[in-house]
C-alpha positions in Angstrom: -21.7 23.9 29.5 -21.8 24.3 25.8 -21.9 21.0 23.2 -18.3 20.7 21.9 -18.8 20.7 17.7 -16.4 19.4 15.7 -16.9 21.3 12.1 -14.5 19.6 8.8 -14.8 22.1 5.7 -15.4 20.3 2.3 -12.4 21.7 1.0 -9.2 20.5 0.3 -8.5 16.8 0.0 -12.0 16.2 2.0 -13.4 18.2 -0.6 -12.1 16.4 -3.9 -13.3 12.8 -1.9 -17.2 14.8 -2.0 -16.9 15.6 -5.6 -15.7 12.2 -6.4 -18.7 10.7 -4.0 -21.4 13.0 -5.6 -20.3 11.7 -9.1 -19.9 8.0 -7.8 -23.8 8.2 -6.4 -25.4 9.2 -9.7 -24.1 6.8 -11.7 -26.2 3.9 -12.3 -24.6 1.0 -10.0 -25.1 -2.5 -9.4 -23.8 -4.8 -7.0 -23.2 -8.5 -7.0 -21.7 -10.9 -4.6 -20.5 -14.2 -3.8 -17.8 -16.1 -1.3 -15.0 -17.5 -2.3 -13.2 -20.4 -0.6 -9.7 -18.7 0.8 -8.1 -22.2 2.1 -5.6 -22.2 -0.7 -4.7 -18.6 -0.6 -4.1 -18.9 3.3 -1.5 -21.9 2.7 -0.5 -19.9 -0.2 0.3 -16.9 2.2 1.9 -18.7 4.8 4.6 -20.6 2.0 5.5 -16.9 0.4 5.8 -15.5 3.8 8.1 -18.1 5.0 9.9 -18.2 2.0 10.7 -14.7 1.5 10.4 -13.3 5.0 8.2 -10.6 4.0 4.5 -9.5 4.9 2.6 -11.0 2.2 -1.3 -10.8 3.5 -4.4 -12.2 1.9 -4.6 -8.3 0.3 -1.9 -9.2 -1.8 -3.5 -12.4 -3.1 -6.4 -10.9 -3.9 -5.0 -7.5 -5.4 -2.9 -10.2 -8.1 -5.7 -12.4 -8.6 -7.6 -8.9 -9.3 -5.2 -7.9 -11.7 -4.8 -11.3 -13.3 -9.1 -11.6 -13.5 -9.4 -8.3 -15.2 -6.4 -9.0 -17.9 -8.5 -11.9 -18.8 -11.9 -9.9 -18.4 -11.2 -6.1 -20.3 -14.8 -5.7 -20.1 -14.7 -5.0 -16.7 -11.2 -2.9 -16.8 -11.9 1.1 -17.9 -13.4 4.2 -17.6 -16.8 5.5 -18.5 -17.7 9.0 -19.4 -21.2 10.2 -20.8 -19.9 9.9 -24.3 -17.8 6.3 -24.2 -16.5 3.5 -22.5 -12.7 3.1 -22.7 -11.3 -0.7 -22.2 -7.8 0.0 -21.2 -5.0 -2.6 -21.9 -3.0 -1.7 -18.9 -4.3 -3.1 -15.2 -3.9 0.2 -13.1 -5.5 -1.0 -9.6 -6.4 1.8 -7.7 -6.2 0.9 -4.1 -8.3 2.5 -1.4 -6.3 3.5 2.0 -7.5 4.8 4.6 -5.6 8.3 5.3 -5.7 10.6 8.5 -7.7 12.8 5.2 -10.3 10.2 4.6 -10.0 7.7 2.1 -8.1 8.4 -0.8 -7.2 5.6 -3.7 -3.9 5.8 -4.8 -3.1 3.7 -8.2 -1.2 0.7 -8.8 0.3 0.9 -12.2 0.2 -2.2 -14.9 -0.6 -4.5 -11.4 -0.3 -7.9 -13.6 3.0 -7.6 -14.3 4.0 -7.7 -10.0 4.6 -10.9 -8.2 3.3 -11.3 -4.6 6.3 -10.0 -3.2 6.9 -7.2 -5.6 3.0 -6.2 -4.7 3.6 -6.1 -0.8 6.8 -3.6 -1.3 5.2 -1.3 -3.8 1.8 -1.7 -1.9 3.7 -1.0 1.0 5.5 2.2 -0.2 2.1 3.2 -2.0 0.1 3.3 1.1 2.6 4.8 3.6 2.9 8.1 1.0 -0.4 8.1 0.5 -1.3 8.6 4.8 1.6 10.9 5.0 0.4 13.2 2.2 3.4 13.1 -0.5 1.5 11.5 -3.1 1.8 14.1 -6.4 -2.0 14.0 -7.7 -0.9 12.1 -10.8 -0.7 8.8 -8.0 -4.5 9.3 -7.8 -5.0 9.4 -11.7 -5.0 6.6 -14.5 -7.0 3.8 -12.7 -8.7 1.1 -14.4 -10.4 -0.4 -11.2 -10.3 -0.2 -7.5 -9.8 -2.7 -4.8 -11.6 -1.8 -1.4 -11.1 -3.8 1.8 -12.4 -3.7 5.2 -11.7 -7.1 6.3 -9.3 -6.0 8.8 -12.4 -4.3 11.2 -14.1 -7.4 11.0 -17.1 -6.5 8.3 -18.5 -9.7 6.4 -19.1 -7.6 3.2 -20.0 -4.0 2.0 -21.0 -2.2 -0.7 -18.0 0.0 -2.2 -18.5 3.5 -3.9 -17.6 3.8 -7.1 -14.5 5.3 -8.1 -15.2 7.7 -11.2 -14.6 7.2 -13.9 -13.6 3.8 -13.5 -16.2 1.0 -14.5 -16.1 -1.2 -11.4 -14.8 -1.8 -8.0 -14.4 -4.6 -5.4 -15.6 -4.9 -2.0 -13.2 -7.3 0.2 -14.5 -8.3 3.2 -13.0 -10.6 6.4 -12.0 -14.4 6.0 -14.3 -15.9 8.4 -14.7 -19.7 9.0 -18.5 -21.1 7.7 -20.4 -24.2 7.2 -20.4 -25.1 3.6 -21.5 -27.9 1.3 -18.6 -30.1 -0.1 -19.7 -33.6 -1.9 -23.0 -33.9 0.1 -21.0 -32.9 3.6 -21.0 -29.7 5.5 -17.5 -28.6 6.4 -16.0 -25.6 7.7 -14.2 -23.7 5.4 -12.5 -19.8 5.2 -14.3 -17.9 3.6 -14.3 -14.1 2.1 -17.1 -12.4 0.5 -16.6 -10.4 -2.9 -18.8 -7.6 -3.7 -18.4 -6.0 -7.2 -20.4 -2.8 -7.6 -20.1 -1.9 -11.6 -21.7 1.1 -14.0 -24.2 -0.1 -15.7 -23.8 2.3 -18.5 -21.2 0.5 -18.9 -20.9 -2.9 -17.8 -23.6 -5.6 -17.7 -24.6 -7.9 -15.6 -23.3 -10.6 -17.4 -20.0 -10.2 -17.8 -19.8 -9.0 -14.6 -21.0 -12.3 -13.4 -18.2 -14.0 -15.3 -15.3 -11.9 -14.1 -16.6 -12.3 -10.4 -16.9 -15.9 -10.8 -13.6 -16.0 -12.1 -11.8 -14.3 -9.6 -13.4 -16.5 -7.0 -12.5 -20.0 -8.9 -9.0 -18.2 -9.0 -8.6 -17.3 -5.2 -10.0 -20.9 -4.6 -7.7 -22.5 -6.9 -4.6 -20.3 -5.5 -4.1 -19.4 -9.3 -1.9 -16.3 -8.3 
C-alpha cells in the first residue's frame, strides 16, 4: 500500500501568503515581550457583554487598546520600504484570521474611531468574508499594523511574522492565571503575554519599548 501525499501548490491565495512570508523573513526583526495584567479588561468584558448583549471578547479589548496605543505612538504605526518609512495618521489594524486558505489579514480601517461594540460587529463581518473568500483584495491593502492572536489554542506567547510592509505586529497570547508580585505579596492574577515583533530599519528598540509598555498599562488600567 502506497503513502497517501497530500501536495498544496504555492499558487493562488497560498501563494501570495509565501511571497508575503519570504519578504516578512528578510527583514531585520526584533521581538519584545512582556504580560500584562487582564483583571480589568475581564470585568470590563463581562459589563459590555451584559450591557449590550453582544460578543465582546478580550480580542476586542485589546484590538481598541491597539488602536488607541498606536494613535498615541505613530512611531510604531506605518510602512517601511527600502527607500522610507511612512508614519500614517490613520490606524488601519490589519487583523490575522485564520481562513480554510491559510492565514490571511484582512484590515480594519481608522480602528480608533470604533467602540467595543462597533469593533465586535465589524470584526465580526470582517472575519466571516474573509473565511468565505469575498473579500475584494483592496480588504487586504492599507494596513498600518497587525494584531495576531492564538490565545484561543491555548499558546502562552509566539512570535508573529511580519506583515509587509507594515512596521510592526502583535503577538496575543492566552489569559492564563499566574503567581505575581503585588506590594511585597504573591497573588494570582490573569495574565496575557504581548509579543511585538518590529523592523528595525524602521523602528527602534526604544520606542518600541514605550508603545509596548503602554499598551500593557492600558489593558491593566481597562483604559479602552
Amino acid at each position: 500500500m502506497s503513502d497517501a501525499t497530500t501536495i498544496v501548490p504555492l499558487k493562488g491565495i497560498r501563494g501570495v501568503i509565501a511571497r508575503s512570508l519570504t519578504a516578512a523573513w528578510q527583514a531585520p526583526r526584533v521581538a519584545q515581550g512582556l504580560d500584562a495584567d487582564m483583571s480589568a479588561v475581564l470585568a470590563r468584558v463581562r459589563t459590555e457583554r451584559a450591557a449590550t448583549g453582544t460578543k465582546i471578547s478580550i480580542t476586542h479589548a485589546v484590538l481598541r487598546a491597539a488602536a488607541l496605543t498606536l494613535r498615541e505612538h505613530p512611531a510604531v504605526n506605518g510602512i517601511v520600504s527600502d527607500q522610507a518609512v511612512e508614519h500614517w495618521a490613520d490606524v488601519n489594524l490589519g487583523i490575522a484570521v485564520n481562513a480554510p486558505v491559510g492565514v490571511v489579514v484582512p484590515v480594519l480601517m481608522q480602528a480608533d474611531a470604533f467602540s467595543l461594540g462597533e469593533l465586535e460587529q465589524r470584526v465580526s463581518a470582517l472575519a466571516g468574508s474573509a473565511r468565505a473568500g469575498k473579500l475584494p483584495a483592496s480588504a487586504y491593502q492599507r494596513g498600518t499594523f497587525t494584531v495576531s492572536t492564538l490565545g484561543a489554542t491555548g499558546i502562552d506567547w509566539f512570535t508573529p511574522v511580519l506583515n509587509p510592509p507594515q512596521i510592526a505586529i502583535l503577538g496575543v497570547g492566552r489569559v492564563a492565571e499566574r503567581a505575581v508580585v503585588i506590594s511585597g505579596q504573591v497573588v494570582a492574577r490573569p495574565m496575557m503575554t504581548l509579543t511585538l515583533v518590529f523592523d528595525h530599519r524602521a523602528l527602534d528598540g526604544h520606542p518600541a519599548g514605550l508603545f509596548l509598555s503602554a499598551l500593557a498599562q492600558r489593558l491593566a488600567a481597562g483604559d479602552f
